[in-house]
Residue frames as qw, qx, qy, qz and C-alpha x, y, z in Angstrom:
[[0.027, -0.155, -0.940, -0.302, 10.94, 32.80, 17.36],
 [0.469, -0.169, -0.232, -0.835, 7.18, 33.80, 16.33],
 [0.062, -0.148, -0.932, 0.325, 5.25, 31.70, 18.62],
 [0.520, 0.490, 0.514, -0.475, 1.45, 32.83, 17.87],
 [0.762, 0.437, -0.010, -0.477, -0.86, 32.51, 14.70],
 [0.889, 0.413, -0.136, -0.143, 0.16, 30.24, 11.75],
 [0.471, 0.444, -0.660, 0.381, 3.89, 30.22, 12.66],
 [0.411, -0.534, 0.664, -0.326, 3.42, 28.70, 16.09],
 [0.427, 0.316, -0.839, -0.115, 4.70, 25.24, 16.52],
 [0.877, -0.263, 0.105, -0.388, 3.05, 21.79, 17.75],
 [0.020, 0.577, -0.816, -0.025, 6.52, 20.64, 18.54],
 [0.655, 0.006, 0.582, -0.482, 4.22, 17.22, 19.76],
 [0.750, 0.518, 0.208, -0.355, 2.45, 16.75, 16.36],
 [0.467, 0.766, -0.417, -0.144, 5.59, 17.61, 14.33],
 [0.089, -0.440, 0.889, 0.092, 7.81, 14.97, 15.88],
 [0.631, 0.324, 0.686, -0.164, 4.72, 12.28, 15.08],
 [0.800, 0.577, 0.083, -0.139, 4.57, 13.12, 11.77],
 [0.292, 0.692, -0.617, -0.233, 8.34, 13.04, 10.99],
 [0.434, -0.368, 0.783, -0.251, 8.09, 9.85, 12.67],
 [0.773, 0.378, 0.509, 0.030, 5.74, 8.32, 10.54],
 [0.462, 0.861, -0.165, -0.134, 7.58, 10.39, 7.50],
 [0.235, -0.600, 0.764, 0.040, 10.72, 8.63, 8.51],
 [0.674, 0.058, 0.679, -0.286, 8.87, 5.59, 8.92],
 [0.655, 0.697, 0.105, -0.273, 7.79, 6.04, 4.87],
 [0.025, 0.933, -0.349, -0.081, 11.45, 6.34, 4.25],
 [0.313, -0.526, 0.778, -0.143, 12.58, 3.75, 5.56],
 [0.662, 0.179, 0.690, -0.234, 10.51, 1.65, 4.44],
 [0.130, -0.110, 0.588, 0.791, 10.99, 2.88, 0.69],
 [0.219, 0.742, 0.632, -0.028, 7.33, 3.92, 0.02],
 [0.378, 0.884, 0.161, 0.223, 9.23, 7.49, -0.46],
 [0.764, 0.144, -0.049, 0.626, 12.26, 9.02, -0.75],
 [0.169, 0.262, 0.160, 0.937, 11.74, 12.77, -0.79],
 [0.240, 0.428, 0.406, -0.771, 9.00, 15.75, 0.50],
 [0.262, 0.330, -0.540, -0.728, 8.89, 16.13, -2.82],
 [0.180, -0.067, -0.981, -0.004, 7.47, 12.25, -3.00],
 [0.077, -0.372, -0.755, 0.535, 5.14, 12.88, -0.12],
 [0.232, 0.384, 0.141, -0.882, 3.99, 16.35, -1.66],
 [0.355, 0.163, -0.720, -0.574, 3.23, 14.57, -5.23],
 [0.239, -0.114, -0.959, 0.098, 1.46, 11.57, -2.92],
 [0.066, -0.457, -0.683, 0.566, -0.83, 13.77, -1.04],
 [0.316, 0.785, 0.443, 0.297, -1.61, 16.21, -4.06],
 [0.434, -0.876, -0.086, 0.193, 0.08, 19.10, -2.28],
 [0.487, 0.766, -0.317, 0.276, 3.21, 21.68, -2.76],
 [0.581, 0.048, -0.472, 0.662, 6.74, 20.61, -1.37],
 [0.066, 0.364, -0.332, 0.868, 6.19, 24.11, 0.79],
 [0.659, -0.402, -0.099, -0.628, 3.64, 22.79, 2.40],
 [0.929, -0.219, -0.294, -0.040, 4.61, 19.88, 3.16],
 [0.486, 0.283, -0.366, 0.741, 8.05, 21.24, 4.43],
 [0.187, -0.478, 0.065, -0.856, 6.13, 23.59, 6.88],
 [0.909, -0.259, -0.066, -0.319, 3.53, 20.60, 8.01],
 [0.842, -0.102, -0.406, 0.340, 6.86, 18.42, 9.01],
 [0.267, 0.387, -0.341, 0.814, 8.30, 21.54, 10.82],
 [0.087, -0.516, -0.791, 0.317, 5.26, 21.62, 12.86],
 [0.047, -0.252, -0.113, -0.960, 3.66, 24.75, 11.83],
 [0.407, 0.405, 0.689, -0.443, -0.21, 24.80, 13.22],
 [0.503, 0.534, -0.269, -0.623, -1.25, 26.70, 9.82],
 [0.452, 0.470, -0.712, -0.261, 0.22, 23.79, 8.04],
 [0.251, 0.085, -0.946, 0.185, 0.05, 20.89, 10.44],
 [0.570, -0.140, 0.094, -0.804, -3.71, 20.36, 10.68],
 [0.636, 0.164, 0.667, -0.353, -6.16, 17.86, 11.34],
 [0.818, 0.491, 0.097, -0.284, -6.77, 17.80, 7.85],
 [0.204, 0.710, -0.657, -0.151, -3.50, 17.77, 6.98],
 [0.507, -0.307, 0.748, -0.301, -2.97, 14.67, 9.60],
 [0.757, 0.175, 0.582, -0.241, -5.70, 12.45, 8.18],
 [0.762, 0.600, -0.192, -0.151, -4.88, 13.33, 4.03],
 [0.102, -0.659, 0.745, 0.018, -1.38, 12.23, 5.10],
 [0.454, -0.200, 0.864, -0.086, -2.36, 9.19, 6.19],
 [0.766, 0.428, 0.427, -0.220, -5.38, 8.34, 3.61],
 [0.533, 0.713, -0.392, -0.232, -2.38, 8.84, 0.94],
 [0.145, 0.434, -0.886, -0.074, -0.79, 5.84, 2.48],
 [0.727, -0.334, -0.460, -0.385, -4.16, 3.95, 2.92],
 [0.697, -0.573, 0.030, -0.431, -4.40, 4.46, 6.66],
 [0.669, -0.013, -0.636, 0.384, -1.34, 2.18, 7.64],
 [0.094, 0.403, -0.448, 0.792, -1.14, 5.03, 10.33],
 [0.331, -0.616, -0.634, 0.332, -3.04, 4.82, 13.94],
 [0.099, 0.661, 0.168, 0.724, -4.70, 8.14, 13.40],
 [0.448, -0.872, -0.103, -0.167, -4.84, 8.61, 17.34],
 [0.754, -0.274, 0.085, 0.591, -1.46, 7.98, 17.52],
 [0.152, 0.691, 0.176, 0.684, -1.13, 10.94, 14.94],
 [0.226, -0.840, -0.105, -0.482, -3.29, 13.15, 16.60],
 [0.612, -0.693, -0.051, -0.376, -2.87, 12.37, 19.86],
 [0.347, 0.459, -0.776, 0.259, 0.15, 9.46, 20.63],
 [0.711, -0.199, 0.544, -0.400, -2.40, 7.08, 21.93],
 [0.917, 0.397, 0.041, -0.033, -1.82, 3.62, 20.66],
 [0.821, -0.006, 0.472, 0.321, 0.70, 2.12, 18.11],
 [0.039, 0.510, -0.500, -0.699, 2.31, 4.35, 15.67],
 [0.082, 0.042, -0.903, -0.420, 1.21, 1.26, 12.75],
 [0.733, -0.123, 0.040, -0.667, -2.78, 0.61, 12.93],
 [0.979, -0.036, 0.040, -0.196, -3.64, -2.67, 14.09],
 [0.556, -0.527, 0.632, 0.120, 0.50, -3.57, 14.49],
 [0.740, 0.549, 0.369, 0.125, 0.15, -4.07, 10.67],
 [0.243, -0.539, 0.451, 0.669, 3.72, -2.84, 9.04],
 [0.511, 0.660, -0.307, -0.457, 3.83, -2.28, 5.21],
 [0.472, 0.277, -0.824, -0.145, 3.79, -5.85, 3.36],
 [0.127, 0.035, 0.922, -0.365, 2.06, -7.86, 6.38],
 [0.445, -0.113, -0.624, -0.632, -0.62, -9.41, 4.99],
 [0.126, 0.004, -0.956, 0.266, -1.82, -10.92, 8.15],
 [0.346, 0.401, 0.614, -0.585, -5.35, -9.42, 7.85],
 [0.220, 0.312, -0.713, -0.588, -5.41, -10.18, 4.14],
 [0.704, 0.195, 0.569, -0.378, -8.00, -11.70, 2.10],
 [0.099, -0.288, 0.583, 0.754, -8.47, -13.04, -1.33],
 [0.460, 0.450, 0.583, -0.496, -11.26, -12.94, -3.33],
 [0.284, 0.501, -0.471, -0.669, -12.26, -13.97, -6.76],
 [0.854, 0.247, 0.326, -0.323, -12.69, -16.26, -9.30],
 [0.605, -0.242, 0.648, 0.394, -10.26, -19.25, -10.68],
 [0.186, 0.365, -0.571, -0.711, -10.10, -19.77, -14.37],
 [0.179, -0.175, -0.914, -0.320, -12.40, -22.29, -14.27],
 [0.397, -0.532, -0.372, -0.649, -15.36, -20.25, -12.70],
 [0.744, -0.347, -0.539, 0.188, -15.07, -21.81, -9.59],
 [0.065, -0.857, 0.196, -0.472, -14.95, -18.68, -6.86],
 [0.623, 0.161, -0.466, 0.607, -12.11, -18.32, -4.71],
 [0.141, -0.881, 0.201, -0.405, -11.73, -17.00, -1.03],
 [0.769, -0.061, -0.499, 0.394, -9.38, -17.69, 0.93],
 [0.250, -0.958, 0.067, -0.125, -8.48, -15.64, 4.45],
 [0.282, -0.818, 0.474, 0.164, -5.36, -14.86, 5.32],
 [0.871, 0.313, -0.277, -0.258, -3.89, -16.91, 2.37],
 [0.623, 0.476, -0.597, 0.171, -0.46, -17.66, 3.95],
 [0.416, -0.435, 0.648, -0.466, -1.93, -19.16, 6.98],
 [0.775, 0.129, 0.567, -0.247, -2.87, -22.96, 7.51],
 [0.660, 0.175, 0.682, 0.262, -1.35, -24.21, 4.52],
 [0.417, 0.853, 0.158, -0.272, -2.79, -20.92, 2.04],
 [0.009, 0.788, -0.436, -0.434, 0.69, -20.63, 0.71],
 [0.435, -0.185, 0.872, 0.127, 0.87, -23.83, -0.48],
 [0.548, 0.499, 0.670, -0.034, -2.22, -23.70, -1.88],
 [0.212, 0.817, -0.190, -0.502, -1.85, -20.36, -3.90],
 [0.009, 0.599, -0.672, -0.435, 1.38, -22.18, -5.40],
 [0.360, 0.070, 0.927, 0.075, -0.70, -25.29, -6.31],
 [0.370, 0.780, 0.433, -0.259, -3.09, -23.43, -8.07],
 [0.151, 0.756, -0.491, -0.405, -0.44, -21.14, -10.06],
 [0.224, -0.394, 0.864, 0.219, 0.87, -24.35, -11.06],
 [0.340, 0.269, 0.871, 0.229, -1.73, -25.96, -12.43],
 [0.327, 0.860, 0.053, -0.387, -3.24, -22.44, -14.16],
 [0.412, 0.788, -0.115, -0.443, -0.02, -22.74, -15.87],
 [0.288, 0.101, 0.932, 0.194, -0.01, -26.54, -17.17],
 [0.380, 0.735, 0.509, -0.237, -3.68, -25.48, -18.16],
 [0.000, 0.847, -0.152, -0.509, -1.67, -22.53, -20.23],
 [0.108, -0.573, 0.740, 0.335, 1.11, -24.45, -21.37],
 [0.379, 0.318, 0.868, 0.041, -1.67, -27.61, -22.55],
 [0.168, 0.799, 0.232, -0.529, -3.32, -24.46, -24.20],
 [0.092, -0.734, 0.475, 0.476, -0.53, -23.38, -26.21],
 [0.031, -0.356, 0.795, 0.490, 0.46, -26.28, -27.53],
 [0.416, 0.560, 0.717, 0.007, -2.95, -27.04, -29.15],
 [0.352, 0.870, 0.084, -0.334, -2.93, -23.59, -30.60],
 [0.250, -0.500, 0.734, 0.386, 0.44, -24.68, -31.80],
 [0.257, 0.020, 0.935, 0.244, -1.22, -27.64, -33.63],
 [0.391, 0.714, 0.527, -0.245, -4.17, -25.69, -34.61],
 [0.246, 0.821, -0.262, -0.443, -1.89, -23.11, -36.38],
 [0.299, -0.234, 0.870, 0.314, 0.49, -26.22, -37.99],
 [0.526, 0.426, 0.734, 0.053, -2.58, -27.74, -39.39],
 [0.249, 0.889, 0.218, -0.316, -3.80, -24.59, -40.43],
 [0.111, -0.767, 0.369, 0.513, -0.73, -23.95, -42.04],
 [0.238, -0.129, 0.898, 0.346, -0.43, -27.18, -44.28],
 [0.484, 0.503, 0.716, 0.008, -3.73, -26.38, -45.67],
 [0.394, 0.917, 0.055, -0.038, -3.35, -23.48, -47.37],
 [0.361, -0.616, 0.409, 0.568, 0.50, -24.06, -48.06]]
């Protein structure tokens, strides 16, 4: 086994990234290298090489485009280094617990709410959907009676 330049291995690095590459997997975010190469902009042979641990292939850059293709769920010293939490901030894929929302209702009236689906937020969300679409459905059925009318005058 070739053990200097581009073909020596960061046996270290390579099990962290399959780990989080598993991790992707499992989670269904991707299915394939192929997936991963298409996600990161990159050919499958690269990315085959960079999970094998190559050094050529399994850079620092490599490390960080990985992760900024899955917005950064990774703990990039855990990457590099296996300090820390494998997950940043103990945030898994779908946990919204450092989640905001921000915006503006249909009636102008601006909206934030943190973490919406704490202290009641879920409740509210669905009390709001709900009356957006009474507001919708009270909508409708005026255009309904705008088009009827409309219709009996020029019949």
């Amino acid at each position: 086994m070739d053990t200097t330049g581009i073909y020596a291995k960061d046996n270290a690095a390579s099990c962290r990234i399959l780990k989080a590459y598993q991790y992707l997997r499992d989670n269904g975010i991707i299915h394939t290298q192929q997936d991963l190469a298409d996600k990161m902009g990159v050919g499958k042979d690269r990315i085959s090489k960079a999970l094998k641990g190559y050094k050529g292939y399994l850079t620092e850059s490599f490390i960080l485009k990985f992760n900024n293709a899955f917005n950064n769920i990774f703990n990039t010293d855990w990457l590099m280094e296996e300090k820390g939490e494998m997950i940043r901030n103990n945030q898994s894929v779908g946990d919204i617990s450092n989640s905001s929302v921000h915006g503006v209702n249909v009636n102008g009236k601006d909206i934030h709410l943190e973490c919406p689906f704490d202290k009641g937020g879920f409740e509210l969300l669905v009390s709001m959907i709900q009356k957006n679409q009474e507001n919708i459905d009270r909508f409708q059925n005026q255009i309904d009676r705008l088009i009827t009318l409309l219709e009996k005058k020029y019949e």
